[in-house]
N, C-alpha and C positions, 0 to 999 in steps of 0.2 A: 504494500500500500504506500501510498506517499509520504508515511511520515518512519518510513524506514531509516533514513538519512539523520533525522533529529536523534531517533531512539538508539541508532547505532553508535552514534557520537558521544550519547550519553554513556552508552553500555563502555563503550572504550576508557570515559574518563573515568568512569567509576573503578575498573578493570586496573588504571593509573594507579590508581590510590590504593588499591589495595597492593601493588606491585612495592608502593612508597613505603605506606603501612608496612610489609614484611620486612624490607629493608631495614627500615627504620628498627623495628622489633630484635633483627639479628647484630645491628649495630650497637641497639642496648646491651643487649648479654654480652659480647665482646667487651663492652667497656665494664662492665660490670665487675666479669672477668679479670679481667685486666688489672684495673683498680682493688678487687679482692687481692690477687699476687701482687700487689706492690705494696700493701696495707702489711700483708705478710713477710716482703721484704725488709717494710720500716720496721718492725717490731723486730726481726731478728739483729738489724743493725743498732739499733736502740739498748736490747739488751746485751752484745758485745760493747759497745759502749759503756751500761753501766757496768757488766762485769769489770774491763777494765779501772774505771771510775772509782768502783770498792775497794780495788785491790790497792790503787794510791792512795786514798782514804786509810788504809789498813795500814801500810808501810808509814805515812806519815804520822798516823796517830803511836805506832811505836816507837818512831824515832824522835818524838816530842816526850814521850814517857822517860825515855832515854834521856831528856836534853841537850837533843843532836838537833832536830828539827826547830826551828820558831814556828812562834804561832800563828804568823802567819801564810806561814805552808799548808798549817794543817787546819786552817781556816779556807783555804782557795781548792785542798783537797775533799773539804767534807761537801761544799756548795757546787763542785762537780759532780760529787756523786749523786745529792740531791736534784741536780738537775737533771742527770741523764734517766735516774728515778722517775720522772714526770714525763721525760718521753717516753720512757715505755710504758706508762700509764695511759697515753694522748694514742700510742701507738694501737695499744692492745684494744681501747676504747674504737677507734676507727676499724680494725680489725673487725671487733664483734658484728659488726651491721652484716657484718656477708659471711660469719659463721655458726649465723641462728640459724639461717635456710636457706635453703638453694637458691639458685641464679631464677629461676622464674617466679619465684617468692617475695624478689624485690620490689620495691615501690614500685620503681623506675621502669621496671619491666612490665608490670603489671597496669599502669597505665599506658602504656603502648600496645598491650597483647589486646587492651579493650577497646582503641581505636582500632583496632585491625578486625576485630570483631564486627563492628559499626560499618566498616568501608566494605567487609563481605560481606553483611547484609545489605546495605547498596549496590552492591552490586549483582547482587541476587534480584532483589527488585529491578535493578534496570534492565536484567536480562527479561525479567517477566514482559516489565514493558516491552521491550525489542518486540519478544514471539506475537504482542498484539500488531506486529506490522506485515506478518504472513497470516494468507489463507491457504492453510492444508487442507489435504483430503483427509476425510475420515478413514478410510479404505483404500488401498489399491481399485483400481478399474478404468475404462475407461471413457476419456473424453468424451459427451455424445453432442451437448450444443454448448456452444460460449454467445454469452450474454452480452459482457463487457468487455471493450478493449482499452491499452495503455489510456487515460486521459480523460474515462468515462467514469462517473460514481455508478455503483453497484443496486439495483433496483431489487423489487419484491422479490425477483427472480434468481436473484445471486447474482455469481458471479460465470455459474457454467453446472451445467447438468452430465454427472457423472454415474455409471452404471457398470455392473459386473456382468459381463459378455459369456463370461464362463458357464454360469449356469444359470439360462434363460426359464422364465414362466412363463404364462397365459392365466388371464383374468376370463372367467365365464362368467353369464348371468344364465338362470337356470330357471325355470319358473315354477312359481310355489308349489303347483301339483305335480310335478316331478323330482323335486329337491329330496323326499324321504327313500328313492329308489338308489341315492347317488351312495357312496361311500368311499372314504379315503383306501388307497390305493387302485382301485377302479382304473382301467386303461382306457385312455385319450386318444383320438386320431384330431390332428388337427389339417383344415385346410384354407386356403384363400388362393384368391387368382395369381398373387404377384410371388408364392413359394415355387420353386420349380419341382416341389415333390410333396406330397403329405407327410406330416411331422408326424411325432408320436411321444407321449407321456404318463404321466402317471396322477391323480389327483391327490396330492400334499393338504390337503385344508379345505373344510368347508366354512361357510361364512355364519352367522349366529343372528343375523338379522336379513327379515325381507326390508327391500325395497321397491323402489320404484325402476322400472329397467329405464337403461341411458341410454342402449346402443338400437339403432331403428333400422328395418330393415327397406331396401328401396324399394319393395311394392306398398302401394296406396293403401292394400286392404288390411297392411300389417299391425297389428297390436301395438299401440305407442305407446300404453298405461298399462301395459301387463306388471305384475307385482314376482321378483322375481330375488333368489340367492345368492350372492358369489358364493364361485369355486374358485380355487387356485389348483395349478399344474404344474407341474415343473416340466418340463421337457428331456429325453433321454441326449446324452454325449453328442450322438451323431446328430440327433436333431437340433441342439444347440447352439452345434457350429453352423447348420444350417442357417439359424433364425438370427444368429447374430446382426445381420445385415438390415432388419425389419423391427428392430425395436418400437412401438406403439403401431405395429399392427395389425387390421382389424380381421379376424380370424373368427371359422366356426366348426365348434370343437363335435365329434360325436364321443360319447362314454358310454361303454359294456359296460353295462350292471346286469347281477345276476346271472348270467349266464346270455346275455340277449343285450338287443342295443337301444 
């Protein structure tokens, strides 16, 4: 239909975003990642740090015990150790945010995993939209008449009348006082002027309601208000291939019932 061009366009940008959205989403974890191993870098350097840190705290605090050291060595030794104490405090603290739960457990992550969510339900809907820009067949079959062409809107009639050639029917109308003689499976001969041979089938269906007959026959004195049954027939393989050619038409069927016609 003509609005295939708007819908497809949408479908695409949508289809965008969520291309962004994953990115985005794998980019998160990486840095996540990333940043979790460098949290853990810092803490190990922090703590070689204070390790060292203690151990001239340790040496100086003896050699003031001693009276080798001044006080103030072991003053600039204790507020090193104190300090490098505080970084592995700062360290270990940063550490923990990515040693509580895994990598998709993160904030960060997890507000991106819910855009991405968002952008594929967008895009799920746009593709909805798109499909409202074709008309499919319901079924395989074939083409019999086209209504519309390129440039035309579509009337009461569709777009095109499509039918299954494979296994052809026949519509009877049967009249009321003959209708209790008929019965499913019963065999059919059908004929008209313009088949090159009489068909042949079998009756699949009777109808559950009289009516009024529609189809008249060209002498004057024929019955126009007769009250009459549909039958349906299916037509046998070979007659099928026959009739494919003659779709709606008008045909007059004989049916064996009982043993007699």
């Amino acid at each position: 239909l003509d609005n295939e061009a708007a819908l497809q366009a949408a479908a695409e940008a949508a289809r965008a975003a969520v291309a962004v959205r994953k990115a985005t989403l794998a980019q998160t974890r990486a840095t996540i990642v990333a940043s979790r191993d460098e949290a853990r870098a810092s803490l190990a350097r922090a703590e070689s740090v204070l390790n060292n840190a203690q151990r001239e705290f340790e040496r100086a605090d003896e050699l003031r015990r001693r009276g080798i050291a001044a006080d103030t060595t072991y003053d600039q030794r204790r507020a090193a150790r104190d300090q490098a104490q505080r970084e592995v405090e700062a360290a270990r603290a940063t550490l923990s945010r990515f040693e509580n739960a895994d990598v998709d457990a993160q904030h960060d992550v997890l507000v991106v995993a819910r855009n991405l969510d968002a952008a594929q339900a967008d895009l799920a809907r746009a593709e909805g939209d798109l499909e409202k820009a074709y008309v499919r067949a319901p079924a395989a079959g074939t083409v019999l008449t086209i209504h519309v062409r390129p440039g035309e809107k579509p009337g009461n009639k569709g777009v095109l009348n499509l039918g299954d050639l494979t296994n052809m029917t026949a519509e009877f109308e049967v009249y009321q006082t003959q209708i209790g003689q008929v019965a499913v499976g019963d065999p059919v001969r059908l004929t008209a002027d313009a088949l090159p041979r009489p068909l042949a089938g079998a009756v699949t269906r009777i109808g559950l309601e009289v009516g009024r007959q529609t189809l008249t026959d060209a002498s004057p004195a024929a019955n126009t208000d007769a009250r009459v049954v549909k039958v349906y027939v299916r037509l046998d393989p070979e007659s099928s291939e026959v009739a494919q050619r003659y779709t709606n038409l008008q045909v007059i069927g004989r049916i064996t019932v009982g043993g007699g016609s």
